[in-house]
mmCIF file as gemmi writes it, N, C-alpha and C atoms, coordinates in Angstrom:
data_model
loop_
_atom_site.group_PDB
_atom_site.id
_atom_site.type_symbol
_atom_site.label_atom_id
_atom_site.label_alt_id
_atom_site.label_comp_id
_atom_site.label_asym_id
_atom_site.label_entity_id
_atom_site.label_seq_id
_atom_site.pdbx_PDB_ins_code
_atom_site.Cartn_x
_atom_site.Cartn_y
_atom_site.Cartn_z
_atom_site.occupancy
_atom_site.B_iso_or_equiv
_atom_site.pdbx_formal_charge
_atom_site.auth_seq_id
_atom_site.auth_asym_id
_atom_site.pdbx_PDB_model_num
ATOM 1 N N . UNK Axp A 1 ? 13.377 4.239 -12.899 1 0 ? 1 A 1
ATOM 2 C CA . UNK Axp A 1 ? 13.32 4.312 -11.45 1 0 ? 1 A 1
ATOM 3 C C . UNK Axp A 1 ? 13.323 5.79 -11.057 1 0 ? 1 A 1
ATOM 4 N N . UNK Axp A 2 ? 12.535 6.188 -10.101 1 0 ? 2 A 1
ATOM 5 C CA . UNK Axp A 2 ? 12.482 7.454 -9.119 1 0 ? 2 A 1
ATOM 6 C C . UNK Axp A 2 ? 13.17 7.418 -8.453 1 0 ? 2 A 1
ATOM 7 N N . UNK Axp A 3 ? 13.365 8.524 -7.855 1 0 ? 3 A 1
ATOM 8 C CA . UNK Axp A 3 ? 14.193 8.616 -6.388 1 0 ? 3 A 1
ATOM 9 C C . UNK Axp A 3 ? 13.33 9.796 -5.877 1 0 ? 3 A 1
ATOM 10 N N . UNK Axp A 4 ? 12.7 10.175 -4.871 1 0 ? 4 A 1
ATOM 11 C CA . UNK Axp A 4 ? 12.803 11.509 -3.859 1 0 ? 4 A 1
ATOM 12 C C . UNK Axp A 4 ? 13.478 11.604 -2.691 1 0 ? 4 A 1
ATOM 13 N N . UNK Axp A 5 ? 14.249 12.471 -2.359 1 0 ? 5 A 1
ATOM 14 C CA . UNK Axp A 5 ? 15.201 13.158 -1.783 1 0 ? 5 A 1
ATOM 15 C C . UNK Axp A 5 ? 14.656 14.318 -0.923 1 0 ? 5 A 1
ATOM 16 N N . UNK Axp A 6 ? 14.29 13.927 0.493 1 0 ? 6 A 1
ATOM 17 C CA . UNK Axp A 6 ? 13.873 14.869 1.156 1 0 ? 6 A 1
ATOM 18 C C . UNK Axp A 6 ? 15.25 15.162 2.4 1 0 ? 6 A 1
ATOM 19 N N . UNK Axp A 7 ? 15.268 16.642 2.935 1 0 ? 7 A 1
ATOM 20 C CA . UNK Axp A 7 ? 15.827 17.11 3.832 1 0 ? 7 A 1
ATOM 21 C C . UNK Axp A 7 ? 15.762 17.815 4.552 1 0 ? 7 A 1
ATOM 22 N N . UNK Axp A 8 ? 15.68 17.475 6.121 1 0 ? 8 A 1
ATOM 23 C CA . UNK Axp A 8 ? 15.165 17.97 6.943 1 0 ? 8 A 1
ATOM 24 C C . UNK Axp A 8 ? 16.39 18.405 8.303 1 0 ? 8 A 1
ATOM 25 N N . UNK Axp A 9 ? 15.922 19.38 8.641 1 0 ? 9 A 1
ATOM 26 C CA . UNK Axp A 9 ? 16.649 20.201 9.478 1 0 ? 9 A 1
ATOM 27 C C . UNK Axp A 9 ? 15.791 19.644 11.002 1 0 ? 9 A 1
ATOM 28 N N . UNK Axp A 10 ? 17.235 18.902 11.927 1 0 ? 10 A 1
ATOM 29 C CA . UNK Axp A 10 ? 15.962 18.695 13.554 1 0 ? 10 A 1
ATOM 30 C C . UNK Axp A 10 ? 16.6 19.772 14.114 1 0 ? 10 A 1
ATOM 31 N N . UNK Axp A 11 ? 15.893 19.186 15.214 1 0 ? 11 A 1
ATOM 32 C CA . UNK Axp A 11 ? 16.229 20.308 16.429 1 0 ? 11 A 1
ATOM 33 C C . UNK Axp A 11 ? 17.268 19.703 16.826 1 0 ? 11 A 1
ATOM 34 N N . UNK Axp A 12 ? 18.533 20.06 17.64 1 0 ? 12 A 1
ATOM 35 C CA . UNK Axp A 12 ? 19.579 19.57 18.056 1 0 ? 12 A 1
ATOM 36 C C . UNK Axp A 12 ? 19.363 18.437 19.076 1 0 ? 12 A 1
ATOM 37 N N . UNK Axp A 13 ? 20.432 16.975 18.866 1 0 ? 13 A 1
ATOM 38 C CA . UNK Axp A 13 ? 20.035 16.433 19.793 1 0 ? 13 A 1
ATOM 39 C C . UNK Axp A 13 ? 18.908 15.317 19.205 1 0 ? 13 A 1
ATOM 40 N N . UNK Axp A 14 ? 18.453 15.349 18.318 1 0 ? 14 A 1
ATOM 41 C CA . UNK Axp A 14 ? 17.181 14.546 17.481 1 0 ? 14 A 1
ATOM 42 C C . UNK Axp A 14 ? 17.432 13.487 16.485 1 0 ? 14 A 1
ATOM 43 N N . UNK Axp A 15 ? 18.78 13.261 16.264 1 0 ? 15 A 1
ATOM 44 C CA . UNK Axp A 15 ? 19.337 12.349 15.008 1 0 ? 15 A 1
ATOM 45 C C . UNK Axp A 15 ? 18.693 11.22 15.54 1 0 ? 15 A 1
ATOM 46 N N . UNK Axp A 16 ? 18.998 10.441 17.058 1 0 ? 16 A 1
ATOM 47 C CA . UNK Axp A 16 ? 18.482 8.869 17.229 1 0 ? 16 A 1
ATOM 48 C C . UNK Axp A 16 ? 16.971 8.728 17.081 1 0 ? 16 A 1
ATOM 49 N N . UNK Axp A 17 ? 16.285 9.864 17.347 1 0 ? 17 A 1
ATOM 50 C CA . UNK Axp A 17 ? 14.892 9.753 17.659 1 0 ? 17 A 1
ATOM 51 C C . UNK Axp A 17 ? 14.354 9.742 15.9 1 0 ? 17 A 1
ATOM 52 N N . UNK Axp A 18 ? 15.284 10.457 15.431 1 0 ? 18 A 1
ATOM 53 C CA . UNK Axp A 18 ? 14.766 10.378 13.795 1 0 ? 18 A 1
ATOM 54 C C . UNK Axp A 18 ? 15.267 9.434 12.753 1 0 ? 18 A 1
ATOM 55 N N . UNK Axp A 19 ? 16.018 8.286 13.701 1 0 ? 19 A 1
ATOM 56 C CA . UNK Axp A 19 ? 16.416 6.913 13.179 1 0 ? 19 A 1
ATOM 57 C C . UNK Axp A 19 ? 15.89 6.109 13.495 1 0 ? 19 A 1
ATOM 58 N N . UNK Axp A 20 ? 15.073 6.107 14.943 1 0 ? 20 A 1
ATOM 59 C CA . UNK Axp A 20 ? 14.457 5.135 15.33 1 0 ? 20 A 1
ATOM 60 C C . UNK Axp A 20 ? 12.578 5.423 14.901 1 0 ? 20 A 1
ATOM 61 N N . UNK Axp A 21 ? 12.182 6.754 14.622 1 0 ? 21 A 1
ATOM 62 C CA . UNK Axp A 21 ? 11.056 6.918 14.14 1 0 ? 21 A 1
ATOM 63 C C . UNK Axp A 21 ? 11.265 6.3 12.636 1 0 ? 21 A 1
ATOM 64 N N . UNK Axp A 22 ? 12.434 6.487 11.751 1 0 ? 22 A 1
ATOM 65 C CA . UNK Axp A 22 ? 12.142 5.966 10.367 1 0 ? 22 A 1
ATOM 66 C C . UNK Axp A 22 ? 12.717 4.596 9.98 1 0 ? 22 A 1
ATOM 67 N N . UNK Axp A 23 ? 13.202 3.997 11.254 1 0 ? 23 A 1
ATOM 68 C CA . UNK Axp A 23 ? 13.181 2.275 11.19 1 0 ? 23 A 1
ATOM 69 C C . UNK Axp A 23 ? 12.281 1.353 11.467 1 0 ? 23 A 1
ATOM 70 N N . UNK Axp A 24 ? 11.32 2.533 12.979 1 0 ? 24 A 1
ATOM 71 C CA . UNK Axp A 24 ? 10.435 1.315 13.551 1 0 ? 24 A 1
ATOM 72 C C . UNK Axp A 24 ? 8.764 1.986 12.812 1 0 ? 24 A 1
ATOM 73 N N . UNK Axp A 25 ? 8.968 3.037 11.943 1 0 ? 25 A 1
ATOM 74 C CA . UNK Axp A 25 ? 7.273 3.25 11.912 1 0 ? 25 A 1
ATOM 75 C C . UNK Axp A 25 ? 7.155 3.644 10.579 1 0 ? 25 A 1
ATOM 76 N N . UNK Axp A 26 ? 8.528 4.63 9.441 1 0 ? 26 A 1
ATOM 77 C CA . UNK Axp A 26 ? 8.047 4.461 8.447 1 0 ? 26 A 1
ATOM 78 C C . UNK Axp A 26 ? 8.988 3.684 7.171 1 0 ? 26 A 1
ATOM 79 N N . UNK Axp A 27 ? 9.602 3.347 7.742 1 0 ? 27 A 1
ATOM 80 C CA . UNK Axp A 27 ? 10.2 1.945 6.202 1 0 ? 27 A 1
ATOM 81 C C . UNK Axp A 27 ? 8.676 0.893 6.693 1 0 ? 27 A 1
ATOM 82 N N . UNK Axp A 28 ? 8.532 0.664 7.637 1 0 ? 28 A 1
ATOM 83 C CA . UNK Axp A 28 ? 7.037 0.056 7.526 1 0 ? 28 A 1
ATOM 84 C C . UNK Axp A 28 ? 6.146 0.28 6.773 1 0 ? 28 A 1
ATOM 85 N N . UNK Axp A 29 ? 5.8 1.349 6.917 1 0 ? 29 A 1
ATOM 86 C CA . UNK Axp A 29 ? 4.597 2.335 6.2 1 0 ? 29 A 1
ATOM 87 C C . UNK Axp A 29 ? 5.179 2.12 4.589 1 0 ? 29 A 1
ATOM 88 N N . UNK Axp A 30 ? 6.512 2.526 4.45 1 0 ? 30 A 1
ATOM 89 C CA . UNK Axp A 30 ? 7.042 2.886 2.884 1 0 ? 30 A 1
ATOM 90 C C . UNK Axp A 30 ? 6.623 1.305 2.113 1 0 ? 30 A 1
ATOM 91 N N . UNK Axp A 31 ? 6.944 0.21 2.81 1 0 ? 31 A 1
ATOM 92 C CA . UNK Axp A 31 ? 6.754 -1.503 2.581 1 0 ? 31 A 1
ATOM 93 C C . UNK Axp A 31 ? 5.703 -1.751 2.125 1 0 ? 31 A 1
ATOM 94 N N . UNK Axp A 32 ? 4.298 -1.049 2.478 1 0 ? 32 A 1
ATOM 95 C CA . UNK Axp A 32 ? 3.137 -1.146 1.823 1 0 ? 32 A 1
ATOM 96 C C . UNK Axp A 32 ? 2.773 -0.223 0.466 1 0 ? 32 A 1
ATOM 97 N N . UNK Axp A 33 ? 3.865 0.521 0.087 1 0 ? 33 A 1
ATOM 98 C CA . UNK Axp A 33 ? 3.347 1.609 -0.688 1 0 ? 33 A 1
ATOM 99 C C . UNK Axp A 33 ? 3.62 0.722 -2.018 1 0 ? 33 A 1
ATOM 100 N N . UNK Axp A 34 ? 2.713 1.105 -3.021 1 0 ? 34 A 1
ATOM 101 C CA . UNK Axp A 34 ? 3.069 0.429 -4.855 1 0 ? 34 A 1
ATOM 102 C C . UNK Axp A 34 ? 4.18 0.786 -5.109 1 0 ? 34 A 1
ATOM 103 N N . UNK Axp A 35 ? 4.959 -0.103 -5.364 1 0 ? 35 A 1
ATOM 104 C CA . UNK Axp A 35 ? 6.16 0.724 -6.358 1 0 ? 35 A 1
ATOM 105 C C . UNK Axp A 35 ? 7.224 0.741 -5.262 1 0 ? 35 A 1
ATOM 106 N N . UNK Axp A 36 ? 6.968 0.935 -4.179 1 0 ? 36 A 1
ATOM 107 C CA . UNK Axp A 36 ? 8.124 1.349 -3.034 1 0 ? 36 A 1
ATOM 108 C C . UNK Axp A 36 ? 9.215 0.127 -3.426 1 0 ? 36 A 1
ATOM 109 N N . UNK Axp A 37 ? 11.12 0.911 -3.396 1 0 ? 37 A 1
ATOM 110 C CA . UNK Axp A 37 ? 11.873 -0.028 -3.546 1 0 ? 37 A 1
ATOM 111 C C . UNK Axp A 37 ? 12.759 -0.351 -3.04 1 0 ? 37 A 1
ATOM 112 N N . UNK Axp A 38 ? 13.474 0.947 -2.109 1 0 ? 38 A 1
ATOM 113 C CA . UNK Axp A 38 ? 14.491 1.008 -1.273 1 0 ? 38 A 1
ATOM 114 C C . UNK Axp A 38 ? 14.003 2.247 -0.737 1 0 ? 38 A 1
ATOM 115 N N . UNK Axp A 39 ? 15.327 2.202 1.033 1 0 ? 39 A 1
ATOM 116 C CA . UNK Axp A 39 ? 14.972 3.746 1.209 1 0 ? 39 A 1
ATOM 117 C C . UNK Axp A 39 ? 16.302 3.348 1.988 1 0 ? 39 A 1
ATOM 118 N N . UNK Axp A 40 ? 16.855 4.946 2.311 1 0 ? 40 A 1
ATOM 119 C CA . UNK Axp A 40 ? 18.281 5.149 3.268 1 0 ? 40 A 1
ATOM 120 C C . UNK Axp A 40 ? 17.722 6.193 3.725 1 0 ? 40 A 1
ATOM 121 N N . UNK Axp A 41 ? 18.629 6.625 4.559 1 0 ? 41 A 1
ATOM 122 C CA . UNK Axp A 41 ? 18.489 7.803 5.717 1 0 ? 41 A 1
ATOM 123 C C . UNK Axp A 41 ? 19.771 7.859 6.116 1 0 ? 41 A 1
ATOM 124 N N . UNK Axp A 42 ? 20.546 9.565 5.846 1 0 ? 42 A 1
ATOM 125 C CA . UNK Axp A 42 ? 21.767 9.577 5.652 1 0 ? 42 A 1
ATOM 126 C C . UNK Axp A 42 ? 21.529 10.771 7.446 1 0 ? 42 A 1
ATOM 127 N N . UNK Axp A 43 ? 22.797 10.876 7.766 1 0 ? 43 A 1
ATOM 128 C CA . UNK Axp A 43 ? 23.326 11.702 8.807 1 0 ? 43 A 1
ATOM 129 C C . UNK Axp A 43 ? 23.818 12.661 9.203 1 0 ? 43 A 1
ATOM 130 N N . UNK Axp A 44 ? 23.5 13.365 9.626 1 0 ? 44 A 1
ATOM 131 C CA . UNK Axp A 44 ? 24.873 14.275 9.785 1 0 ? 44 A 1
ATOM 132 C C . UNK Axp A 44 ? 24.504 15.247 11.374 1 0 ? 44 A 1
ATOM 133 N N . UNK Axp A 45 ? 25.109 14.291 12.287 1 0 ? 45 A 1
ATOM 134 C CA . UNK Axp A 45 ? 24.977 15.135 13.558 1 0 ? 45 A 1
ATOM 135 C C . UNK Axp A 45 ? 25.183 15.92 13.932 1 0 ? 45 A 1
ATOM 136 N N . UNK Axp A 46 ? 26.5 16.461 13.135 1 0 ? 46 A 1
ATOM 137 C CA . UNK Axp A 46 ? 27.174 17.69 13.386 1 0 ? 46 A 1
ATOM 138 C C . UNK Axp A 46 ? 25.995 19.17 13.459 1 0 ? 46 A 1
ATOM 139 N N . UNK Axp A 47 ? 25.716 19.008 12.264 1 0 ? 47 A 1
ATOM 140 C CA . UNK Axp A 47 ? 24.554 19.745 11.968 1 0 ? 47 A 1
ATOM 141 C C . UNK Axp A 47 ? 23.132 19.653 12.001 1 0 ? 47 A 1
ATOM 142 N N . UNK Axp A 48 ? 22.781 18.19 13.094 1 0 ? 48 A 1
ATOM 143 C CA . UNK Axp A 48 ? 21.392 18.169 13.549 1 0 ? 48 A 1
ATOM 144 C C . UNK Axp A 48 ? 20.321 17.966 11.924 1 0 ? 48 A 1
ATOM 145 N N . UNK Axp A 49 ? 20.865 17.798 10.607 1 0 ? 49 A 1
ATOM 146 C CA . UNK Axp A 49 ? 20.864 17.755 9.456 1 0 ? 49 A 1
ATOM 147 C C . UNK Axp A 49 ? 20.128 15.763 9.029 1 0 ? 49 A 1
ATOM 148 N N . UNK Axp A 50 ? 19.372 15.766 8.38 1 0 ? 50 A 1
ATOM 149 C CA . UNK Axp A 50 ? 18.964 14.033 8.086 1 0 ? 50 A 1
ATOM 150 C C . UNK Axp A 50 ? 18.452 14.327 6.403 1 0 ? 50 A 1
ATOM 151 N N . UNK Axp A 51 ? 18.852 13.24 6.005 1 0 ? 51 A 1
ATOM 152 C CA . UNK Axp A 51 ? 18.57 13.255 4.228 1 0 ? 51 A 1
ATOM 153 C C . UNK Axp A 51 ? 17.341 11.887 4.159 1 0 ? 51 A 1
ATOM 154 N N . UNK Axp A 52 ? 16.65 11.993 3.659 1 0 ? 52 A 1
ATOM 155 C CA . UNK Axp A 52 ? 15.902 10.345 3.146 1 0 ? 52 A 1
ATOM 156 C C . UNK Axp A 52 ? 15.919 10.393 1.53 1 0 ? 52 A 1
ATOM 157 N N . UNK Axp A 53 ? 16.948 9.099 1.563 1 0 ? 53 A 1
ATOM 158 C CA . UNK Axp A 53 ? 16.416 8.495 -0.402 1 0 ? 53 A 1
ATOM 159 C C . UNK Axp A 53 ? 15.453 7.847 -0.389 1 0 ? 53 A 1
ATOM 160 N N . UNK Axp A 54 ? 14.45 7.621 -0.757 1 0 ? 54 A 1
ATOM 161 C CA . UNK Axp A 54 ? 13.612 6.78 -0.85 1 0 ? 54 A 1
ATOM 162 C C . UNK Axp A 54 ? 13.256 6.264 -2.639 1 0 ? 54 A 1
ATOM 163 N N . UNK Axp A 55 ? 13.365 5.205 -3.123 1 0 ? 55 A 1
ATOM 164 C CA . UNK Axp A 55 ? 13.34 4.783 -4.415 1 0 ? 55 A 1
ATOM 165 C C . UNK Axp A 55 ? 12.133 4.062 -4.979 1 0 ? 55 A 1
ATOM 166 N N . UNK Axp A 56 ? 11.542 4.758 -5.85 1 0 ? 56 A 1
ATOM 167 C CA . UNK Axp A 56 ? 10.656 3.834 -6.626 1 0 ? 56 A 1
ATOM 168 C C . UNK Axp A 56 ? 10.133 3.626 -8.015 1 0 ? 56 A 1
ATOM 169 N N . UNK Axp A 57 ? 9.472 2.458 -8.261 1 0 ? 57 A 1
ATOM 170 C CA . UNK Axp A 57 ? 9.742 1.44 -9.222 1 0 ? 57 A 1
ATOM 171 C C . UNK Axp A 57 ? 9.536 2.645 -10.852 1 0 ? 57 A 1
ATOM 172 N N . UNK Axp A 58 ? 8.708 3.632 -10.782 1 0 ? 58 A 1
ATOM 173 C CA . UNK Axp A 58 ? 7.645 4.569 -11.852 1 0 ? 58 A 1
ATOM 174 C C . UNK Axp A 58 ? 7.202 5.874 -11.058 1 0 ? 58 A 1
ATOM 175 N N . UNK Axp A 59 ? 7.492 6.646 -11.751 1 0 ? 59 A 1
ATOM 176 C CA . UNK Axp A 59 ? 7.412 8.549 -11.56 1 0 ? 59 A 1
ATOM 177 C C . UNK Axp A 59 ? 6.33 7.999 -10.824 1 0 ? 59 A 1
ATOM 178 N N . UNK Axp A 60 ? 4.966 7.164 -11.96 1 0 ? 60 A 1
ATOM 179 C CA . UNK Axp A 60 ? 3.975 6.764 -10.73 1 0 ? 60 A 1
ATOM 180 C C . UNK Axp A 60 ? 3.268 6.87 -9.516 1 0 ? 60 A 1
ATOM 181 N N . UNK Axp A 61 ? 4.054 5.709 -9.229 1 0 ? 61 A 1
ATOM 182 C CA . UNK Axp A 61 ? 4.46 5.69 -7.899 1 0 ? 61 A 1
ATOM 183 C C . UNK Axp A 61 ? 4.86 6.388 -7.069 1 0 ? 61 A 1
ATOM 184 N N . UNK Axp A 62 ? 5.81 7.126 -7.152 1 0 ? 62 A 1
ATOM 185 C CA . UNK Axp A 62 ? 6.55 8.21 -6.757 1 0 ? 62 A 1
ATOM 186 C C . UNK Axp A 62 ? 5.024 9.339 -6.522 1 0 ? 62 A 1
ATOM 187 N N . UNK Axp A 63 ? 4.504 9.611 -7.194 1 0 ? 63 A 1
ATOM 188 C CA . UNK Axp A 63 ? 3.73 10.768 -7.403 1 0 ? 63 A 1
ATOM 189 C C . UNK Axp A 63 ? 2.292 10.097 -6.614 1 0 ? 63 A 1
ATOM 190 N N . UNK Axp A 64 ? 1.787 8.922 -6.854 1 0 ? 64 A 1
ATOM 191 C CA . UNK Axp A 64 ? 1.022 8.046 -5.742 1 0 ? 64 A 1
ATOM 192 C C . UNK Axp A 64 ? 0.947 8.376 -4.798 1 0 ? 64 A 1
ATOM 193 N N . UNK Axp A 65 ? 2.401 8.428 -3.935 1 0 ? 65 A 1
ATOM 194 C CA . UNK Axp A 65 ? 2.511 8.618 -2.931 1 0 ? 65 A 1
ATOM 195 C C . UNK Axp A 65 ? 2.364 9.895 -2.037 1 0 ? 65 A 1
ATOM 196 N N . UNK Axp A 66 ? 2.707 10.805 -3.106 1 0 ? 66 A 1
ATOM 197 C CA . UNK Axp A 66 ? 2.466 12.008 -2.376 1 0 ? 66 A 1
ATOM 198 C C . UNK Axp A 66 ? 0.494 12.699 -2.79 1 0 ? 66 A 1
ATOM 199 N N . UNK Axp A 67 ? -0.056 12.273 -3.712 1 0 ? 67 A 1
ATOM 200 C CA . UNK Axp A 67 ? -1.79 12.766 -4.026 1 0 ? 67 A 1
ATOM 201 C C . UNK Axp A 67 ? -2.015 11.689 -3.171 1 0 ? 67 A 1
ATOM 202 N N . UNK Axp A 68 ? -2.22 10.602 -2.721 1 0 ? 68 A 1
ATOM 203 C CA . UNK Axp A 68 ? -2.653 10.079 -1.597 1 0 ? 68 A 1
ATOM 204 C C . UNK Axp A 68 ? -2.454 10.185 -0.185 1 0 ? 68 A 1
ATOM 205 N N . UNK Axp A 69 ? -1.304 11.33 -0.05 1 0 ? 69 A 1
ATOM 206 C CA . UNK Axp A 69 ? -1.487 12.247 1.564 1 0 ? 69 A 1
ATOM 207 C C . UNK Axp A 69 ? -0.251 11.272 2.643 1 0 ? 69 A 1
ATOM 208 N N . UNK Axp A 70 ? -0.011 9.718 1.56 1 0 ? 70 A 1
ATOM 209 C CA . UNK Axp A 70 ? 0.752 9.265 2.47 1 0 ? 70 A 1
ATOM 210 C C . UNK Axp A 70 ? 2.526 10.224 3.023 1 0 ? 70 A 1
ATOM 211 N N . UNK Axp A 71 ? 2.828 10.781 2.123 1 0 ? 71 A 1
ATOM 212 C CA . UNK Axp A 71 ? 4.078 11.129 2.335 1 0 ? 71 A 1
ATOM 213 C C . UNK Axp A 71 ? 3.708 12.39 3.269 1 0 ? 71 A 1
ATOM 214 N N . UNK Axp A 72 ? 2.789 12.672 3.322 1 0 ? 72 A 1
ATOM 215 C CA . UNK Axp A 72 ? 2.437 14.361 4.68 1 0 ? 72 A 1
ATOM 216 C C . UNK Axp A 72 ? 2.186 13.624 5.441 1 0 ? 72 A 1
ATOM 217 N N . UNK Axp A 73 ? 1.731 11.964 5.824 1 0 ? 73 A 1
ATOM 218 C CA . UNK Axp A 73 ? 1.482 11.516 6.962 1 0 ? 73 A 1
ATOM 219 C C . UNK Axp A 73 ? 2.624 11.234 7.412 1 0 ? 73 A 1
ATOM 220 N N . UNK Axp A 74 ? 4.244 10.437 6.64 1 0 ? 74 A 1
ATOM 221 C CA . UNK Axp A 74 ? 5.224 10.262 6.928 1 0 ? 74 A 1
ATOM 222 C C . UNK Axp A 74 ? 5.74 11.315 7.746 1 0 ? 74 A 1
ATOM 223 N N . UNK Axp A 75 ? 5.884 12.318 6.852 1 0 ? 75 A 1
ATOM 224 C CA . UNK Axp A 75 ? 7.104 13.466 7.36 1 0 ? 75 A 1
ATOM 225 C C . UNK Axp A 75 ? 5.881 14.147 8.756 1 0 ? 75 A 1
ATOM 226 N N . UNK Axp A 76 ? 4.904 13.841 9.028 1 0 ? 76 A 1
ATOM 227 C CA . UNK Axp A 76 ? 4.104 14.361 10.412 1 0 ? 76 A 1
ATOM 228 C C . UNK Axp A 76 ? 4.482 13.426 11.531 1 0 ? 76 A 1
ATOM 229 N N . UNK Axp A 77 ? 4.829 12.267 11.202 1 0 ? 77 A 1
ATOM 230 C CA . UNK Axp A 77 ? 5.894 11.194 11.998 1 0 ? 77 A 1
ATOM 231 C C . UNK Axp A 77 ? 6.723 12.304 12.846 1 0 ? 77 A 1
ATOM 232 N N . UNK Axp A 78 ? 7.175 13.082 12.304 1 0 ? 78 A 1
ATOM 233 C CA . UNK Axp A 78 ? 8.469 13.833 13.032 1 0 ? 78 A 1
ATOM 234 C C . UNK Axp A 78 ? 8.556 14.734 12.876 1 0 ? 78 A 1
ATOM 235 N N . UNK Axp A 79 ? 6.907 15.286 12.896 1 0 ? 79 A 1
ATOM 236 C CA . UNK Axp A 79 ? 6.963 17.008 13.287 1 0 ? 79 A 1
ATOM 237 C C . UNK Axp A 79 ? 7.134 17.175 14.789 1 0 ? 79 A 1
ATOM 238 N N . UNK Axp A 80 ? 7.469 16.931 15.645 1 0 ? 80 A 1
ATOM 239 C CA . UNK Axp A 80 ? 7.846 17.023 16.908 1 0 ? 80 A 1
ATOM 240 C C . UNK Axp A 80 ? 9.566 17.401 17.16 1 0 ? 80 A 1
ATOM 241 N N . UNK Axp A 81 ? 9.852 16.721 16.151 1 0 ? 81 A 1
ATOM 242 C CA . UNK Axp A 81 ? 11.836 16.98 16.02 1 0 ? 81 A 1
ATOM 243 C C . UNK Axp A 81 ? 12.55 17.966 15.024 1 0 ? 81 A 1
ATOM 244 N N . UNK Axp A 82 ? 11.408 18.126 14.193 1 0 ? 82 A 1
ATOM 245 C CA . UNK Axp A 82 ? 11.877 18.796 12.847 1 0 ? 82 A 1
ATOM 246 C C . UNK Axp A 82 ? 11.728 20.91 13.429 1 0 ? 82 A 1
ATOM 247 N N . UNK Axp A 83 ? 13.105 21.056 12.879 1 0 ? 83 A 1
ATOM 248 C CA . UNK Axp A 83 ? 13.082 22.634 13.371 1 0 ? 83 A 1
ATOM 249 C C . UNK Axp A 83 ? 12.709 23.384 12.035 1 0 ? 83 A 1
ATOM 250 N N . UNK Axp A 84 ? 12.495 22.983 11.077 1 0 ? 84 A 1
ATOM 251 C CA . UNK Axp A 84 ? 12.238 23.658 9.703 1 0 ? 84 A 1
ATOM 252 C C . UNK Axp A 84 ? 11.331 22.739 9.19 1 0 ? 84 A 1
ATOM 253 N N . UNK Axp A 85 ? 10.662 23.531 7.975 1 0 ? 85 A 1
ATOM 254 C CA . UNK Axp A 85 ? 9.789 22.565 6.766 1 0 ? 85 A 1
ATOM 255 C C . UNK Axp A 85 ? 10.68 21.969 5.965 1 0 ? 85 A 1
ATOM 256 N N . UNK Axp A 86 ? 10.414 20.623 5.795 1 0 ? 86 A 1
ATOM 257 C CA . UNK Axp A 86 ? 11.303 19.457 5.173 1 0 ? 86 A 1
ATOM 258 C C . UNK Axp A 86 ? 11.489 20.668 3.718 1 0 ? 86 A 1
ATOM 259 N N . UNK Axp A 87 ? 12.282 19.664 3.237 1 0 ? 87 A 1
ATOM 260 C CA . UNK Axp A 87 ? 12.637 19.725 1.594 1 0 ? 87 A 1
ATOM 261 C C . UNK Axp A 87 ? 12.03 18.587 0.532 1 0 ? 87 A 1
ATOM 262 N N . UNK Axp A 88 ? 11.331 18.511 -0.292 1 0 ? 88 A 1
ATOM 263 C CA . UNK Axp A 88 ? 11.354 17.133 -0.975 1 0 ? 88 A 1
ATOM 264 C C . UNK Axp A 88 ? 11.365 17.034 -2.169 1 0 ? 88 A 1
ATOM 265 N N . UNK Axp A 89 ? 12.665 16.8 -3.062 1 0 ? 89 A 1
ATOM 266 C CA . UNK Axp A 89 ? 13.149 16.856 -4.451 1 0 ? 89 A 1
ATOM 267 C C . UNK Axp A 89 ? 12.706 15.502 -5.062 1 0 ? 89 A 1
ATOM 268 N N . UNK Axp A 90 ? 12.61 15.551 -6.081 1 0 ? 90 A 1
ATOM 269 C CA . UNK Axp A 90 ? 12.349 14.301 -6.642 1 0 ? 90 A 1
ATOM 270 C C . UNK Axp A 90 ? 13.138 14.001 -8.23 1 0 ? 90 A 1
ATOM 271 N N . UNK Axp A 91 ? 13.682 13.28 -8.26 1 0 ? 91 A 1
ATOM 272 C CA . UNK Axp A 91 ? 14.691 12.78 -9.351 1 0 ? 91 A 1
ATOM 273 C C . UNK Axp A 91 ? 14.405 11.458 -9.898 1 0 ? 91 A 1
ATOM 274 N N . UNK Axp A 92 ? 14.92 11.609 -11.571 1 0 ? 92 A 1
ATOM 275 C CA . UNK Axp A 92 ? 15.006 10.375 -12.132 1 0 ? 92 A 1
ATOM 276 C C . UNK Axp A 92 ? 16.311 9.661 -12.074 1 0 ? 92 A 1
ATOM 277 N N . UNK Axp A 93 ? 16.52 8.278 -11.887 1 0 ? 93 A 1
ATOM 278 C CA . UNK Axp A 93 ? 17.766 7.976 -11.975 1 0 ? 93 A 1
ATOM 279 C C . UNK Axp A 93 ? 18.013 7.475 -13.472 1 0 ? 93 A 1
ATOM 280 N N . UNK Axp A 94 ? 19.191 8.078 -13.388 1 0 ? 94 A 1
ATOM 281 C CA . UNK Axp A 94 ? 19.689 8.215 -14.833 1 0 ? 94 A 1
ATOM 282 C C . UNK Axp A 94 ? 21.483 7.068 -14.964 1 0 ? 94 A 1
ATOM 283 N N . UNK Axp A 95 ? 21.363 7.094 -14.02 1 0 ? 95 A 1
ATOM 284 C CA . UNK Axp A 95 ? 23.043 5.451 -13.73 1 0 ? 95 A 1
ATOM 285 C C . UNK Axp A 95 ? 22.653 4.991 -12.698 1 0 ? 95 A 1
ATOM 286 N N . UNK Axp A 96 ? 23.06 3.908 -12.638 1 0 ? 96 A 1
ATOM 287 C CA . UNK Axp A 96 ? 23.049 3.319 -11.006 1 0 ? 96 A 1
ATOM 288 C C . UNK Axp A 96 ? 24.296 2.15 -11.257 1 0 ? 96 A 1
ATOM 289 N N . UNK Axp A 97 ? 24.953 2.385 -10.391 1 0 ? 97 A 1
ATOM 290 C CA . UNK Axp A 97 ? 26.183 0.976 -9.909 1 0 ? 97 A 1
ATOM 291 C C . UNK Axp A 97 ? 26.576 -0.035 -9.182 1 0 ? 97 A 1
């Protein structure tokens, strides 16, 4: 299993708009992707700060997603809120519990 781990810095004030852009338009989008398996979206208001796990099935996949342009169409979802260029790490999982 994959994981990528992106993190993005909003503009203050942007946490609901960047919960409700990645509930109502891209876990949609992520639902059609090969391989797609889970995804979270972590918080932190304090610091105007948002994390996305997103999990899938083969490096694959994982890598699918980004040479097919879908993941620059995602994170353009919320170039309107975003005060910096995302981050996007990508990891193997190595335990899970």
């Amino acid at each position: 299993m994959n994981a990528r781990v992106t993190t993005l810095q909003l503009q203050s004030g942007k946490i609901e708009e960047a919960v409700s852009l990645f509930n109502g338009s891209i876990v949609p989008a992520l639902k059609q992707q090969a391989g797609f398996q889970s995804a979270w979206l972590l918080t932190e208001p304090q610091q105007s700060k948002v994390i996305s796990i997103t999990m899938w099935a083969t490096e694959a996949d994982r890598l699918a997603s980004e040479a097919n342009g879908f993941l620059r169409t995602q994170l353009g979802k919320l170039g309107q809120i975003v005060a910096s260029a995302p981050v996007a790490e990508s990891y193997r999982v190595s335990a899970q519990a």
